[in-house]
PABAGU-306733 format. One record per residue (C-alpha): residue number from 1; x negated, y, z. Coordinates in nm, 3 decimals, m for minus. Example, Ala and Ser with C-alpha at 12.3 -4.5 7.8 and 13.67 -1.06 7.14 Angstrom:
<node 1; <m1.230; m0.450; 0.780>>
<node 2; <m1.367; m0.106; 0.714>>
//
This chain:
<node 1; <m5.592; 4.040; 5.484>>
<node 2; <m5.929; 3.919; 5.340>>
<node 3; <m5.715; 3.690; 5.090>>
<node 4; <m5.660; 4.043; 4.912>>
<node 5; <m6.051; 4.049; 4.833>>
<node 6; <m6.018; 3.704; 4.639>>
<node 7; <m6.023; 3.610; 4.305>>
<node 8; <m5.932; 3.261; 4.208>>
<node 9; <m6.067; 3.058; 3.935>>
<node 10; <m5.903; 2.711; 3.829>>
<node 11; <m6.103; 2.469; 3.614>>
<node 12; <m5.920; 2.354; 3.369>>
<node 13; <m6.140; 2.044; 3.305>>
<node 14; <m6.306; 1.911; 2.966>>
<node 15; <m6.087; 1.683; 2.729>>
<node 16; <m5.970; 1.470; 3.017>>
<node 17; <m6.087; 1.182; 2.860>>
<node 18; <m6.055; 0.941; 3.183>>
<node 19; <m5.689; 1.025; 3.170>>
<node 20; <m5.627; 0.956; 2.800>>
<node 21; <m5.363; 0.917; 2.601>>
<node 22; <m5.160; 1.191; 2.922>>
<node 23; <m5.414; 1.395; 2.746>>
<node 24; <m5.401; 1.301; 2.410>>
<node 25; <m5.220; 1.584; 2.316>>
<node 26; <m5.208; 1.819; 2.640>>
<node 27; <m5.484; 1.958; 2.870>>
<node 28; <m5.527; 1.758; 3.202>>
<node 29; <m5.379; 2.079; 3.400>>
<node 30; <m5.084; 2.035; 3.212>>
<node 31; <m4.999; 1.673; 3.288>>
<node 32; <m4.679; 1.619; 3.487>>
<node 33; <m4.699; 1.490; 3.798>>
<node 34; <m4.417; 1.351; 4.090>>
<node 35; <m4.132; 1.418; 3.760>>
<node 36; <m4.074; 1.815; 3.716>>
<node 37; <m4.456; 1.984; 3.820>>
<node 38; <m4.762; 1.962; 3.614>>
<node 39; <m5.119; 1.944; 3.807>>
<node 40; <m5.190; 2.327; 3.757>>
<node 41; <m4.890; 2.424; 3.983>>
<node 42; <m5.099; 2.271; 4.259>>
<node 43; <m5.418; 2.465; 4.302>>
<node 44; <m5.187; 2.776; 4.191>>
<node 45; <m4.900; 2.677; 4.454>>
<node 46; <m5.171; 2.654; 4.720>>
<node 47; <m5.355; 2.970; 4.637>>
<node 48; <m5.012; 3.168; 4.628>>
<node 49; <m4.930; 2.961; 4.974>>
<node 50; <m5.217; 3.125; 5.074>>
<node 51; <m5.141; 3.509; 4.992>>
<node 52; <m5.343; 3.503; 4.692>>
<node 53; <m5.211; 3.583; 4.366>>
<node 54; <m5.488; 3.729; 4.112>>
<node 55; <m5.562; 3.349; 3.952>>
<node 56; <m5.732; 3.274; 3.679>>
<node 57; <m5.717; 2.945; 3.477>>
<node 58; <m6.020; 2.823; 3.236>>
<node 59; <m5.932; 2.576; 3.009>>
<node 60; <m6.039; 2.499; 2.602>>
<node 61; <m5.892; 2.155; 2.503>>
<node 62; <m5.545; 2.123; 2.401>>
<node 63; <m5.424; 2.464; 2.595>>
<node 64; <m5.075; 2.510; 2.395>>
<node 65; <m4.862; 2.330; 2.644>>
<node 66; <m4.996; 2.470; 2.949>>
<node 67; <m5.018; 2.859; 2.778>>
<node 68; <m4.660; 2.801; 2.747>>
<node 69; <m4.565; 2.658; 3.070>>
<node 70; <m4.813; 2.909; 3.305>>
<node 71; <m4.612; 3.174; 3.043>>
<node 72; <m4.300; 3.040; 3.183>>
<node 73; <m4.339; 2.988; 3.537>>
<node 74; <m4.549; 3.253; 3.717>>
<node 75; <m4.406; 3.588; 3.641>>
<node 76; <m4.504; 3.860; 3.917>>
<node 77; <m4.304; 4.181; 4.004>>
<node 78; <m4.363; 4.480; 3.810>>
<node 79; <m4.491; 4.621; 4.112>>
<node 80; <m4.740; 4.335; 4.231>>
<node 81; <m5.108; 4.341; 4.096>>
<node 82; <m5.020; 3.936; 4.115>>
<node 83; <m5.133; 3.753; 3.746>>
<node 84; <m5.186; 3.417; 3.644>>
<node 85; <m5.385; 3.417; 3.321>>
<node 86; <m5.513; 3.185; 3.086>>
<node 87; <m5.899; 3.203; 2.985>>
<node 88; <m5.959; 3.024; 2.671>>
<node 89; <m6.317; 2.889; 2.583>>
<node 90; <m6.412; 3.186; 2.298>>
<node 91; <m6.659; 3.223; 2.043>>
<node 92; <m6.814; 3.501; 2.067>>
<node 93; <m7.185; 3.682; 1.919>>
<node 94; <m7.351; 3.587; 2.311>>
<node 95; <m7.154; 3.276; 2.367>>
<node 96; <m7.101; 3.083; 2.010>>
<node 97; <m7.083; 2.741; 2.257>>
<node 98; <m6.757; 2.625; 2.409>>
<node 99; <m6.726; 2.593; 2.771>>
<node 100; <m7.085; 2.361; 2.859>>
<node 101; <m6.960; 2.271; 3.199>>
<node 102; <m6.812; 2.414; 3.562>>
<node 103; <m7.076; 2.701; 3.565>>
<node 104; <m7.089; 2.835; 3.156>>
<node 105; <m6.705; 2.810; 3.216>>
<node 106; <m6.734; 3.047; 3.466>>
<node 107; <m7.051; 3.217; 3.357>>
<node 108; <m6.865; 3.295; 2.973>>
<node 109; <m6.540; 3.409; 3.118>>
<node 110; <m6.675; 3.673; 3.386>>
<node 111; <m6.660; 3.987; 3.183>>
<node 112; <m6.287; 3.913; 3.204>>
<node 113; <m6.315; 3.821; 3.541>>
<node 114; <m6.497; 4.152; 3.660>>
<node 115; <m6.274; 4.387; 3.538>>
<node 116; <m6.074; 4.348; 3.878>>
<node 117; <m6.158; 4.488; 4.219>>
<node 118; <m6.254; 4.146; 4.454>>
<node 119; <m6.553; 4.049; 4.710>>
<node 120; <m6.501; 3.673; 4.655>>
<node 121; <m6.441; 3.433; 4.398>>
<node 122; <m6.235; 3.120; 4.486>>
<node 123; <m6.360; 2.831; 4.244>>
<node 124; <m6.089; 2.537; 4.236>>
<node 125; <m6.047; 2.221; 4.015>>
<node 126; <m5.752; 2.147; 3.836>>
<node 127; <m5.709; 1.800; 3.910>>
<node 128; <m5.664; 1.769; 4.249>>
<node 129; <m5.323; 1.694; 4.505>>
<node 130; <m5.357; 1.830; 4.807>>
<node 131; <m5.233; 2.121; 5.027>>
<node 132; <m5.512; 2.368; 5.199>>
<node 133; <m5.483; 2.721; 5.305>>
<node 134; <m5.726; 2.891; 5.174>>
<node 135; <m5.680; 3.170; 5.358>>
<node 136; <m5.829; 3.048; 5.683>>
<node 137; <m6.153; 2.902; 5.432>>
<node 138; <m6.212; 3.225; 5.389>>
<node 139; <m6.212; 3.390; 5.720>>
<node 140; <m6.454; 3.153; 5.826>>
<node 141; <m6.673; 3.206; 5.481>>
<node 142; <m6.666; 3.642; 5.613>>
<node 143; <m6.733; 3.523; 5.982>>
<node 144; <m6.973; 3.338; 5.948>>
<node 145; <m7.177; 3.573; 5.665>>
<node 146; <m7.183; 3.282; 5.417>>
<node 147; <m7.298; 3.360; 5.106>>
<node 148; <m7.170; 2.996; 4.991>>
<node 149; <m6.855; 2.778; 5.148>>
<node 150; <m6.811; 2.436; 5.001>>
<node 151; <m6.525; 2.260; 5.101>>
<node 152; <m6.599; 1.947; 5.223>>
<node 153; <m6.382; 1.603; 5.347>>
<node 154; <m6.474; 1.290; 5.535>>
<node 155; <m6.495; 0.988; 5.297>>
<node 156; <m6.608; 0.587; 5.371>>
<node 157; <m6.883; 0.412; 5.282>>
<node 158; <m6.662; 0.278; 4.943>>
<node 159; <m6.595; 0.634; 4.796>>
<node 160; <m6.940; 0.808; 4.934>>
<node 161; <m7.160; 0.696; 4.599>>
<node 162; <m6.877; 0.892; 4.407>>
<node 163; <m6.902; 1.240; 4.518>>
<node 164; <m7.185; 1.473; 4.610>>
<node 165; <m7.244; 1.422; 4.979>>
<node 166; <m7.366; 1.681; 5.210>>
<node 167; <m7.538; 1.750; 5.568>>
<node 168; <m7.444; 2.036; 5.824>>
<node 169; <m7.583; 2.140; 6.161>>
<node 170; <m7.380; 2.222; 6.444>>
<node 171; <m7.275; 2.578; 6.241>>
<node 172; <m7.144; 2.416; 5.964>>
<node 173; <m7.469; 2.549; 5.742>>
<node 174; <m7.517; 2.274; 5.499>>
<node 175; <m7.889; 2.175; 5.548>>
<node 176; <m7.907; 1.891; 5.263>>
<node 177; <m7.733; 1.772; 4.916>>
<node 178; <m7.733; 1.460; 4.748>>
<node 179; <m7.567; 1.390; 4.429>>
<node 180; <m7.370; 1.026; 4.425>>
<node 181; <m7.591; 0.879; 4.661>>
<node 182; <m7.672; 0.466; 4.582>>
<node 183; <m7.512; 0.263; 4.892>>
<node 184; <m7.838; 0.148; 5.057>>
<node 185; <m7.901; 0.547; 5.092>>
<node 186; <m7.599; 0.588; 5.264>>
<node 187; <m7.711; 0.563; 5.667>>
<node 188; <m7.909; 0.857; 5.632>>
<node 189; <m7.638; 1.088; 5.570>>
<node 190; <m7.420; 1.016; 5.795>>
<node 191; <m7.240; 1.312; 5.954>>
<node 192; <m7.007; 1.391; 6.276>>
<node 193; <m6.704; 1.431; 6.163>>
<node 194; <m6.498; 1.445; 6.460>>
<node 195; <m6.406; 1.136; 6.662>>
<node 196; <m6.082; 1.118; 6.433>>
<node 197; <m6.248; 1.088; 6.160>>
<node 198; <m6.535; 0.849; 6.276>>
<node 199; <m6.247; 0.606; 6.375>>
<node 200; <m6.199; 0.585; 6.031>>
<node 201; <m6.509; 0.536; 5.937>>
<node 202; <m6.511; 0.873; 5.736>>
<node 203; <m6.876; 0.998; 5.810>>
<node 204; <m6.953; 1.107; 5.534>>
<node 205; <m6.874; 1.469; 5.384>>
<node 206; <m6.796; 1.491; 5.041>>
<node 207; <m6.787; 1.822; 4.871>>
<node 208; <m6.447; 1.832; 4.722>>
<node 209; <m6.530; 2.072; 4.414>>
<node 210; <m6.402; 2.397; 4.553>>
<node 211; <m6.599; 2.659; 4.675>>
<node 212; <m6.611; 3.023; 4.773>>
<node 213; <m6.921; 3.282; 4.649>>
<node 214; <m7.013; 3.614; 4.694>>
<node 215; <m6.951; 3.843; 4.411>>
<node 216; <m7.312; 3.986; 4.364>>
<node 217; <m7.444; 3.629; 4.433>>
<node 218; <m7.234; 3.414; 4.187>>
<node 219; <m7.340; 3.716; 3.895>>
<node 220; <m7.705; 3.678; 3.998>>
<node 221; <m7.682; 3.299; 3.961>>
<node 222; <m7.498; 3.252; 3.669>>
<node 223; <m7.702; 3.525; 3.504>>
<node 224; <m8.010; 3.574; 3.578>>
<node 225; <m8.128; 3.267; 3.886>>
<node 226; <m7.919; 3.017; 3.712>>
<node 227; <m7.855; 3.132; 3.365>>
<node 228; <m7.925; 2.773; 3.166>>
<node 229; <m7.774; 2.608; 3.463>>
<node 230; <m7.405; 2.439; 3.307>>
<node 231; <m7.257; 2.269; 3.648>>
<node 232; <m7.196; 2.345; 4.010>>
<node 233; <m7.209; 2.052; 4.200>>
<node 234; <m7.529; 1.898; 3.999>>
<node 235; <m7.763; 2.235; 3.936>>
<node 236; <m7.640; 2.521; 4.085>>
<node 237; <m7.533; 2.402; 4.461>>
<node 238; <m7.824; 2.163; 4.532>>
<node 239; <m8.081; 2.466; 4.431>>
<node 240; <m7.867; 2.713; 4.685>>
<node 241; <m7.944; 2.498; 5.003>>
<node 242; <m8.227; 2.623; 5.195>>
<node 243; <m8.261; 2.981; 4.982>>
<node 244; <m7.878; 3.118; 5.083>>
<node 245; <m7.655; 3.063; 5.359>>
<node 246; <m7.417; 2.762; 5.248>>
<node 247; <m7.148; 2.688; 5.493>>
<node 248; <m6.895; 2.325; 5.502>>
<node 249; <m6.538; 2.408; 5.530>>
<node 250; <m6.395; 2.083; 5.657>>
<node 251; <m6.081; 1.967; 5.561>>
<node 252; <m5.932; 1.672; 5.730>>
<node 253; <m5.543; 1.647; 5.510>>
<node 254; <m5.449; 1.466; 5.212>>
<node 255; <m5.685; 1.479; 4.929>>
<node 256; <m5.728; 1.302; 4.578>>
<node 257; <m5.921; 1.358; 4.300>>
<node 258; <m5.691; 1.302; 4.020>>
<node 259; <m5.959; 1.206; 3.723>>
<node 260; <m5.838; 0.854; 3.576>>
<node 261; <m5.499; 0.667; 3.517>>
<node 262; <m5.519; 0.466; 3.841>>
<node 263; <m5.595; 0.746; 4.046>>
<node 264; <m5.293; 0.940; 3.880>>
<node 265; <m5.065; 0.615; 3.901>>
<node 266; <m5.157; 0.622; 4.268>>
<node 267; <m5.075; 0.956; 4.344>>
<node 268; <m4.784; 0.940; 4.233>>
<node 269; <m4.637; 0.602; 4.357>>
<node 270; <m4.713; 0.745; 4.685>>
<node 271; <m4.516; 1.019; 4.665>>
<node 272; <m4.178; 0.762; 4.713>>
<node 273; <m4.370; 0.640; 5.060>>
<node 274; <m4.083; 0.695; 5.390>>
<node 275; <m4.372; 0.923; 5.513>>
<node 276; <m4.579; 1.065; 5.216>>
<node 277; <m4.908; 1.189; 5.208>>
<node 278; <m4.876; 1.452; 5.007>>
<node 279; <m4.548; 1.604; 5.121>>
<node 280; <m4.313; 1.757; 4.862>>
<node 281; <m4.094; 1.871; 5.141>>
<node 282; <m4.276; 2.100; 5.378>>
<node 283; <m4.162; 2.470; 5.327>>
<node 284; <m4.436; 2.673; 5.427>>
<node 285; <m4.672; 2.490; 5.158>>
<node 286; <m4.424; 2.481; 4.838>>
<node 287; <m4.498; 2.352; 4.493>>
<node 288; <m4.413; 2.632; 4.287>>
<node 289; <m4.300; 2.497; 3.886>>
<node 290; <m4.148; 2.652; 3.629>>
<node 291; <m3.755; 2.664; 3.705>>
<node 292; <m3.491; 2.492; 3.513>>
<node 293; <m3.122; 2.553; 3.484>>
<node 294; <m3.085; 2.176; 3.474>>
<node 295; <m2.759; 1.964; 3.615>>
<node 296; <m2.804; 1.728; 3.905>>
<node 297; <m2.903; 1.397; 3.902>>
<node 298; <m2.635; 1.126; 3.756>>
<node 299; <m2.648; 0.773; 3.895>>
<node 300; <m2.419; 0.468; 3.891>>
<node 301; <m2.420; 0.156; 4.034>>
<node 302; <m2.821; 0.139; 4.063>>
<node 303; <m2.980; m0.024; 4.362>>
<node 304; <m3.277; 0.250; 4.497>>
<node 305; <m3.567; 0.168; 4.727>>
<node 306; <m3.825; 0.457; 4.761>>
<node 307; <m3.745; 0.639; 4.472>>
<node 308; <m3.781; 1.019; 4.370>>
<node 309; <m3.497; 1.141; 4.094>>
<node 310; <m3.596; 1.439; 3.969>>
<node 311; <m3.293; 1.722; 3.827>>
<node 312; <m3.090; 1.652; 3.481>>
<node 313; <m3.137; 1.236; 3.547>>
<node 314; <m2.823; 0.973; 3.385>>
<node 315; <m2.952; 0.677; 3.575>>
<node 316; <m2.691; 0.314; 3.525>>
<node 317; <m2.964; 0.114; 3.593>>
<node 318; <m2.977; m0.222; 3.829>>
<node 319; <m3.247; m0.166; 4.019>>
<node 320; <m3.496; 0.112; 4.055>>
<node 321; <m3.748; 0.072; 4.355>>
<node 322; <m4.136; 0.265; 4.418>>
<node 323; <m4.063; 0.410; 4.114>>
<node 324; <m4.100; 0.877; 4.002>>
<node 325; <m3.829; 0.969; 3.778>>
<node 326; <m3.881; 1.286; 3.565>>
<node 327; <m3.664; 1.568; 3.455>>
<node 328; <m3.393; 1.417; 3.197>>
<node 329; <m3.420; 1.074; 3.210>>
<node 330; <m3.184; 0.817; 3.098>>
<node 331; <m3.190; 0.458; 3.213>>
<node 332; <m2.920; 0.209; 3.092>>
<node 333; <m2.751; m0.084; 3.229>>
<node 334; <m2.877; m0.347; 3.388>>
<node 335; <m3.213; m0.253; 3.363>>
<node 336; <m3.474; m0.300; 3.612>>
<node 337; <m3.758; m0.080; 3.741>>
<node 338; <m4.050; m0.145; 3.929>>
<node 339; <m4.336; 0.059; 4.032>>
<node 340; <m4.296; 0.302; 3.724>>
<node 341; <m4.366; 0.691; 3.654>>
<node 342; <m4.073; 0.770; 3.425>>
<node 343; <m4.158; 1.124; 3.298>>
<node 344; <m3.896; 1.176; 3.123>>
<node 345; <m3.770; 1.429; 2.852>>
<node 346; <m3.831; 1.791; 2.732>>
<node 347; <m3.435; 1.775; 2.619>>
<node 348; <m3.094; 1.636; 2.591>>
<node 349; <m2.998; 1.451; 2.282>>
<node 350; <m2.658; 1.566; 2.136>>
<node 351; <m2.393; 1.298; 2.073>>
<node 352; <m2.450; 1.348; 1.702>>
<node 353; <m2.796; 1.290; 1.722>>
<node 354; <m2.753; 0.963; 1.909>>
<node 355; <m2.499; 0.834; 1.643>>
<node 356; <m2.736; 0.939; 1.370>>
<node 357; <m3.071; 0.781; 1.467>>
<node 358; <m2.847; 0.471; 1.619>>
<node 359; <m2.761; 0.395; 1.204>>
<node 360; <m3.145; 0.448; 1.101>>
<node 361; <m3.183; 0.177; 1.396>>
<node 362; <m3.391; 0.459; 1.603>>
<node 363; <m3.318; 0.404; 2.015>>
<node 364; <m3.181; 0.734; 2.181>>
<node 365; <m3.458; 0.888; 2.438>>
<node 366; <m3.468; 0.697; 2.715>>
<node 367; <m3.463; 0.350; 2.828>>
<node 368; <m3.170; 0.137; 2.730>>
<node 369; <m2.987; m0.145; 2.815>>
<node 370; <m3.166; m0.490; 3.023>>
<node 371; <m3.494; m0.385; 3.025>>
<node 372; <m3.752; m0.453; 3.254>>
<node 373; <m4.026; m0.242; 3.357>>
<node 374; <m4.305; m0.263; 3.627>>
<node 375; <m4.641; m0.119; 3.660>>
<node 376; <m4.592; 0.129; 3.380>>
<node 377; <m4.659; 0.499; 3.308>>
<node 378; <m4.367; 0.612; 3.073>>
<node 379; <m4.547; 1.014; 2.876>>
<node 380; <m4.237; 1.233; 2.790>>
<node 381; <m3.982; 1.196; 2.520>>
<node 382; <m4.031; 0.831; 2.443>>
<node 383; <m3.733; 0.619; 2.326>>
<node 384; <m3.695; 0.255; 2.465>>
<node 385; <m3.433; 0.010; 2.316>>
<node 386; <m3.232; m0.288; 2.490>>
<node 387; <m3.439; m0.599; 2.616>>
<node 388; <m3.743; m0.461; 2.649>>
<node 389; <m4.000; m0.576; 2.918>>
<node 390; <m4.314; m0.428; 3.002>>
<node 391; <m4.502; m0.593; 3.268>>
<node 392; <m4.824; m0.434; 3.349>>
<node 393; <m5.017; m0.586; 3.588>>
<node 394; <m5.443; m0.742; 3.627>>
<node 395; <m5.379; m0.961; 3.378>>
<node 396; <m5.357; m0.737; 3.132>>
<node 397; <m5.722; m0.648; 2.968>>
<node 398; <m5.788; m0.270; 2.901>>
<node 399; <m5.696; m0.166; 2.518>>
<node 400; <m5.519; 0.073; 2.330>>
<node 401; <m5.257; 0.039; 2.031>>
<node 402; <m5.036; 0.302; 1.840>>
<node 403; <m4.717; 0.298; 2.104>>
<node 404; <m4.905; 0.236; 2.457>>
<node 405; <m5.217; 0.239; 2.631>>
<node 406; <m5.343; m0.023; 2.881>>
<node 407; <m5.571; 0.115; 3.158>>
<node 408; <m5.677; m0.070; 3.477>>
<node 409; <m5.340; m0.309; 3.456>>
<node 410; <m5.101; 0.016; 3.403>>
<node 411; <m4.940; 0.044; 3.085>>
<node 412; <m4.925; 0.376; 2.940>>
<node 413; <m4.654; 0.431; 2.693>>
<node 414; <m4.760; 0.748; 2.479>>
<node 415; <m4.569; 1.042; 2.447>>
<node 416; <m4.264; 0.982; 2.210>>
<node 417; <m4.338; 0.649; 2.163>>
<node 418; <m4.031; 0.428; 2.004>>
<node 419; <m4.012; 0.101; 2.099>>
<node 420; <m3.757; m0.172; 1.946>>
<node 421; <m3.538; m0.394; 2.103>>
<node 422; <m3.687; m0.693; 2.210>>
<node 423; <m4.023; m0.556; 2.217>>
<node 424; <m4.222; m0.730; 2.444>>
<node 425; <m4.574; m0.628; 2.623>>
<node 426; <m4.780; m0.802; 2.936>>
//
């Protein structure tokens, strides 16, 4: 299997600043997603969906929380050579700089990277939902003798100016590269991308960030060709087309680029669609997370329209509808939900502990009693009293206070925020 002469690389992103405050205190691969994963366990699930299992994740901002969970959750036999590790951003005499970009991450961690035996290195963000087999990418990168495969997708003429866009002949060699192209550029890069695609209107292909080099040619790039060079997609690639053989990888499934609040929001709202895009439920291409020994969900008397209840839930709510409920979360009476990621908890209060922050007038974690929530992004651990309403929504202008965060009309209630009764926001 060539998949056995890979090497994966995950990029574990700078300080996620587009996603703030989900990454006010955690890196972005660590930020849970659909209620009981966190975005790492995606490129990881689809890499080990793919029969590879030597992974390597580069991160330097805020790296406790995912150290802990990757620590937790992907634990190979004894007798596999199967590892996910964590590469932290070092100091060191040659590199006293922190991770610079895609490439210096890369670039600095290689002398940890070539002490295994591989012919290929897999680079992957750590942002993105989707499912790919990466296995079949890489066949075609050995047939076809590419030195360089970029995957690409079809996008429209509305999310074209946002990526870097590329052009292939009839062999898939990528002949040209243009970085965010302005719209009136646009109708000279038009590309076929298959009738289904053109139907759409998709003729464009976008390079979605993950690629495939050569061993020898990646080292002579990052160290010798390229050795100032920071980032992939705006210094390294563009200079590669034309002197190497760079082959498209077309991918035609579910794909989003997970780099702001809305995007996130979106993501994960659609996850409670009848027939998802991303789909949680398909066997051969599992989400591997970390397991919990965690009882099943608890609901009573709650009225549910496309909603996903993750393990360990006590749900008496009225009404829950397009609405992600994490691990542990507890929703009192008569309280309404609308269009709402509800994270959830890292743990279970005890009865005592309830009784004793209920006489310092402290809420227990969750949401309590005739609330009303829509549009809203709920971080882990927060504690929600009776009466509250949050109604997030275009009216709302962007700003940020001590208990919440309010990003393109979502509110964003920060991790172990505690909000009164009666509190009122939107």
């Amino acid at each position: 299997m060539n998949s056995k002469k890979v090497i994966a690389v995950i990029l574990g992103g700078g300080a996620g600043s587009r996603l703030y405050p989900l990454t006010a205190t955690r890196s972005k691969p660590a930020v849970p997603i659909a209620g009981k994963y966190r975005l790492v366990d995606i490129p990881i699930s689809n890499c080990i969906n793919s029969d590879i299992s030597r992974i390597f994740v580069l991160t330097q901002y805020n790296s406790a929380s995912l150290n802990k969970h990757i620590k937790n959750t992907y634990q190979f036999s004894g007798f596999s050579t199967g590892f996910v590790d964590i590469l932290a951003a070092e100091q060191t005499p040659d590199s006293p700089n922190w991770f610079q970009g895609t490439a210096d991450a890369v670039r600095q961690s290689l002398k940890h990277i070539q002490n295994n035996d591989y012919e290929y290195v897999l680079i992957l963000s750590g942002d993105q939902l989707y499912q790919m087999d990466f296995a079949e990418m890489i066949d075609r990168h050995i047939e076809s003798e590419a030195a360089i495969t970029i995957a690409t997708i079809p996008v429209g003429d509305r999310e074209a100016p946002e990526f870097g866009i590329l052009k292939s002949d009839e062999t898939h060699a990528i002949t040209s590269f243009i970085e965010k192209p302005a719209k009136e550029l646009l109708p000279d890069w038009i590309s076929d991308t298959g009738d289904e695609m053109k139907s759409f209107g998709r003729v464009y292909l976008a390079s979605m960030g993950i690629y495939i080099f050569n061993r020898d040619l990646l080292n002579t790039l990052l160290k010798e060709e390229k050795k100032d060079a920071t980032d992939f997609g705006k210094e390294i690639l563009p200079d590669c087309i034309g002197k190497y053989k760079v082959q498209s990888h077309q991918y035609d499934g579910y794909w989003t680029d997970i780099g702001n609040i809305y995007s996130f929001f979106e993501a994960n709202l659609s996850l409670t669609l009848d027939i998802p895009p991303f789909n949680l439920f398909d066997k051969q291409k599992m989400v591997f997370s970390r397991a919990r020994m965690l009882p099943p969900a608890k609901i009573s008397g709650t009225h549910m329209l496309q909603t996903i209840f993750a393990e360990g839930c006590i749900i008496s709510a009225k009404s829950i509808s397009n609405s992600v409920i994490g691990i542990r979360s507890r929703i009192g009476e008569g309280t309404v939900i609308t269009s709402c990621y509800i994270m959830g908890s890292d743990f279970y209060e005890t009865l005592v502990e309830i009784a004793h922050n209920y006489e310092r007038g402290i809420p227990k974690i969750g949401i309590g009693d005739n609330c009303e929530l829509t549009n809203v992004i709920m971080d882990k651990d927060c504690r929600v009293g009776n009466n509250v309403i949050i109604k997030g929504g275009p009216h709302l202008a962007d700003s940020d206070h001590s208990l919440y965060t309010v990003k393109d009309g979502i509110v964003v209630v920060k991790k172990g925020a505690i909000i009164p009764d009666d509190y009122s926001i939107g």
